[in-house]
RODO-2510 file (C-alpha; in nm, 4 decimals, decimal comma):
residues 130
     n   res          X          Y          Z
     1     x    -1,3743    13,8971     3,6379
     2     x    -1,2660    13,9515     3,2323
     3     x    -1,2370    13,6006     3,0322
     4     x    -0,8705    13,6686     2,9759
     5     x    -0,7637    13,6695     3,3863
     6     x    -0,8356    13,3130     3,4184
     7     x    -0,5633    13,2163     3,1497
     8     x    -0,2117    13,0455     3,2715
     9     x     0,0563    13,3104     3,2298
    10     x     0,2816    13,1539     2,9022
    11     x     0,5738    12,9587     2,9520
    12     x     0,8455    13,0115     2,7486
    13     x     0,9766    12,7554     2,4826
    14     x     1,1995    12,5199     2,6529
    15     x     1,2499    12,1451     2,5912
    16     x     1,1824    11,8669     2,8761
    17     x     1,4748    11,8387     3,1172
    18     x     1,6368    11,5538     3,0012
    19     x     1,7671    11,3113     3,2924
    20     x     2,1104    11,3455     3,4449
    21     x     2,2933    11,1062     3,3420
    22     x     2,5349    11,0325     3,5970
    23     x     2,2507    10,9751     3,7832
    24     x     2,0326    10,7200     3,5373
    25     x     2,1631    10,3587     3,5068
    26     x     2,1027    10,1799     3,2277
    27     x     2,1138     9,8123     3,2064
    28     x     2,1840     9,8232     2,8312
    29     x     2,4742    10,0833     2,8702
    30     x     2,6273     9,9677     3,1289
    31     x     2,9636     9,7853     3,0773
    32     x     2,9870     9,4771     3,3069
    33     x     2,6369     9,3943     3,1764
    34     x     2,6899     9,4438     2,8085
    35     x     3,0426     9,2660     2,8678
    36     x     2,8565     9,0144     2,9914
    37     x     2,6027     8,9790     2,7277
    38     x     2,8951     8,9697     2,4561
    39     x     3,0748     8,6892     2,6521
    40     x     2,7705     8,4762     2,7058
    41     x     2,6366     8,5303     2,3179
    42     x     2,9988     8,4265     2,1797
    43     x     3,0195     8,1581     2,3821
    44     x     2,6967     8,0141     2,2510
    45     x     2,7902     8,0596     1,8802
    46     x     3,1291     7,8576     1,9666
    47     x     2,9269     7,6191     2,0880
    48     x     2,6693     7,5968     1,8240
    49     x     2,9718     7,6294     1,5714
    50     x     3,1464     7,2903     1,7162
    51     x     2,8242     7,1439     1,7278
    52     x     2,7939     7,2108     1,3906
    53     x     3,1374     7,1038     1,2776
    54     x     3,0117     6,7577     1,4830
    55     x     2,6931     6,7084     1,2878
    56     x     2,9241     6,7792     0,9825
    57     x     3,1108     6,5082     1,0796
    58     x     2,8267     6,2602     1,1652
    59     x     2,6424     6,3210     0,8606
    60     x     3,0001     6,2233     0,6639
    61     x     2,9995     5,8976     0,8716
    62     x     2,6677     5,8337     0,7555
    63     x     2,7933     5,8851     0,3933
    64     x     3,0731     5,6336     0,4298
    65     x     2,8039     5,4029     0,5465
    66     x     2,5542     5,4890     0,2626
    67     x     2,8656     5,3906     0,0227
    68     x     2,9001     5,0474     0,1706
    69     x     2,5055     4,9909     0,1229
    70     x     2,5373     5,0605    -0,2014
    71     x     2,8789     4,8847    -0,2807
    72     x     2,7044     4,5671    -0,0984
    73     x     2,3831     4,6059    -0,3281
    74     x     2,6516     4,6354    -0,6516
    75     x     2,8090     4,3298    -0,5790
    76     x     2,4459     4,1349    -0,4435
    77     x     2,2600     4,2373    -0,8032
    78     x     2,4965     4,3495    -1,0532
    79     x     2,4264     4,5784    -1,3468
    80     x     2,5596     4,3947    -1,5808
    81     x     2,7531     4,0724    -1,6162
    82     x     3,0215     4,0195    -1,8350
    83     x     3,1598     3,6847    -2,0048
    84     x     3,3904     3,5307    -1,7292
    85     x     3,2340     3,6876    -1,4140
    86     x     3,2513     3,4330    -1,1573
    87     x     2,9681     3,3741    -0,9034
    88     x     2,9468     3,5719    -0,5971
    89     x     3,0847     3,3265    -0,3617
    90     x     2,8887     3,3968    -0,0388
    91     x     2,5988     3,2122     0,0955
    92     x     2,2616     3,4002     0,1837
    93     x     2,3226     3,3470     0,5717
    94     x     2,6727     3,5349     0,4865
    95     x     2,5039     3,8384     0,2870
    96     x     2,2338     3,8627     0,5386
    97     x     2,4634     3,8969     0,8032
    98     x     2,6580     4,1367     0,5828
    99     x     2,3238     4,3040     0,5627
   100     x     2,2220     4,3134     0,9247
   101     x     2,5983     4,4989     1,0567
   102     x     2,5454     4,7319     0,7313
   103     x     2,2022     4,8166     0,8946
   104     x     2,3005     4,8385     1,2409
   105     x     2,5875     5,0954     1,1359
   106     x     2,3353     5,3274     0,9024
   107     x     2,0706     5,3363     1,1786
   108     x     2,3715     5,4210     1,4666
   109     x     2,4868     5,6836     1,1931
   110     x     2,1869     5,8461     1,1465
   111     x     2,0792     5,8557     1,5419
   112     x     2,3766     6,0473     1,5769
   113     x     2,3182     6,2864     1,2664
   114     x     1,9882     6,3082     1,4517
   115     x     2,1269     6,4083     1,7939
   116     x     2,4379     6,6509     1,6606
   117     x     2,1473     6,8476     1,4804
   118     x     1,9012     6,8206     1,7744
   119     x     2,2129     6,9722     2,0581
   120     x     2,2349     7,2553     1,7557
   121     x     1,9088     7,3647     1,7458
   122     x     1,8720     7,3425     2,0917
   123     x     2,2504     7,6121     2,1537
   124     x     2,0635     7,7878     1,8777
   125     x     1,6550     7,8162     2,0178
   126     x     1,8841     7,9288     2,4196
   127     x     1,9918     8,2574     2,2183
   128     x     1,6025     8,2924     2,1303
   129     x     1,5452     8,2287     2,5192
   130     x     1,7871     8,4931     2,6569
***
């Protein structure tokens, strides 16, 4: 037997077939499914967008509070006093209540800045999941 009988005949130079493709589906090609994917991935960033617009919204609630704090805390201590500025004319039970409803509206404002940015992140983290 000589050394070079054992050898595979040569194949001539021609690439892999390549897969017919009528006959391979792919899940990222195909149409309903990548319709589908658009649809579902716009509707999220609607959703995160008016979520976001909401938070906007909160957090400028929460600024109209923060200006009442600090109008109340103005007219409580004063800067300065001029000749002729008459006494604040509200007792301490009065400011305290004053106080109190300013408080209760900052900490409702800012549980709802809270839960507008929490319901973005969480439209936002689903695209992450998908």
């Amino acid at each position: 037997m000589a050394i070079g009988s054992a050898r595979a005949p040569a194949q001539p130079d021609t690439p892999p077939a390549s897969p017919d493709p009528a006959t391979t589906t792919s899940a990222a090609l195909d149409p309903a499914s990548l319709a589908a994917t658009i649809e579902s991935q716009t509707l999220r960033l609607r959703r995160a967008a008016s979520l976001a617009l909401r938070a906007g919204d909160e957090a400028s609630g929460l600024r109209d509070v923060m200006r009442a704090y600090a109008c109340l805390q103005l007219l409580i201590a004063p800067v300065h006093r001029c000749e002729g500025d008459e006494e604040f004319p509200a007792t301490r039970s009065e400011l305290a209540a004053l106080v109190g409803l300013v408080n209760e509206a900052l900490d409702r404002r800012i549980e709802d800045v809270d839960a507008a940015i929490q319901s973005v992140r969480e439209v936002l983290s689903e695209g992450g999941a998908s």
